[in-house]
N, C-alpha and C positions, 0 to 999 in steps of 0.2 A: 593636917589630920592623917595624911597617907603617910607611914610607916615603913618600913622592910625588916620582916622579922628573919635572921634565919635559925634555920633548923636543917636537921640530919639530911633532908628528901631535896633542900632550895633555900632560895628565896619564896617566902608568904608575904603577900603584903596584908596589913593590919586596916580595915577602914570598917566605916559606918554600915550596917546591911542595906542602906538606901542607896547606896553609891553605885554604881558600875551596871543599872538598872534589876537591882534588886529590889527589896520592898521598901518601899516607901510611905514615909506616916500621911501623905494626903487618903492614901487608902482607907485609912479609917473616918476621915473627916467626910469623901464623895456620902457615902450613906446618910450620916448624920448632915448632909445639905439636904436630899432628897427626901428625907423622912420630915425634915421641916417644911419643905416647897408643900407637898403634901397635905401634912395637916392645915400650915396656912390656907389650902385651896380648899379646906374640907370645913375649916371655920370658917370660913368666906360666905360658903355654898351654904350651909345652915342658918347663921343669921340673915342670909339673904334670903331664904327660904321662910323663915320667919316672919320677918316683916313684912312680904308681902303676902300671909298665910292672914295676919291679922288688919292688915288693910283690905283685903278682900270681904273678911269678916265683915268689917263696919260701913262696906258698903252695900251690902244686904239690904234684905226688905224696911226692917228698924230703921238702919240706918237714915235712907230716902224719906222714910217718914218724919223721923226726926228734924232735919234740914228743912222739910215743908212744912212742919209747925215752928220753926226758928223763923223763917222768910215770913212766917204770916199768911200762908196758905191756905191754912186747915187753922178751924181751932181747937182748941183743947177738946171739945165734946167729939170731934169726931179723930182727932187723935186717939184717943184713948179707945173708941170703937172700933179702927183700922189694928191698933195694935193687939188688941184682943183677938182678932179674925189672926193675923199674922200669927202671934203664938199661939192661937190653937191649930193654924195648921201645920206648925214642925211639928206636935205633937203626935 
């Protein structure tokens, strides 16, 4: 790939502008790794943020109640009275 051009001034030699530690195409690539490492961490952190946003959720007031009327705890007459107390006090 090295070359010897000359001309009027010398010897030039003719090469790649990566060579001799000039620029180099990794240079463009560094950015486009770290702009990916990034957003993978950033979609990581949201669906993980998520899912335990909606696990939290369902393990609420409702929730427990619900699980205590599956088990057999509570019956349906006072289920549905515990639940009515429950959402009327988010309201």
């Amino acid at each position: 790939m090295l070359t010897a051009i000359g001309t009027a001034f010398g010897t030039v030699r003719a090469h790649a502008p990566w060579y001799d530690g000039g620029f180099s195409p990794w240079f463009l690539l560094l950015p486009l790794f770290w702009i990916l490492v990034i957003g993978l961490l950033i979609f990581v952190a949201r669906r993980t943020w998520r899912t335990n946003h909606r696990w939290a959720a369902r393990q609420g007031g409702e929730g427990v109640l619900r699980e205590r009327y599956a088990r057999g705890e509570i019956d349906e007459t006072e289920y549905r009275q515990r639940l009515q107390v429950l959402r009327a006090e988010e309201k």
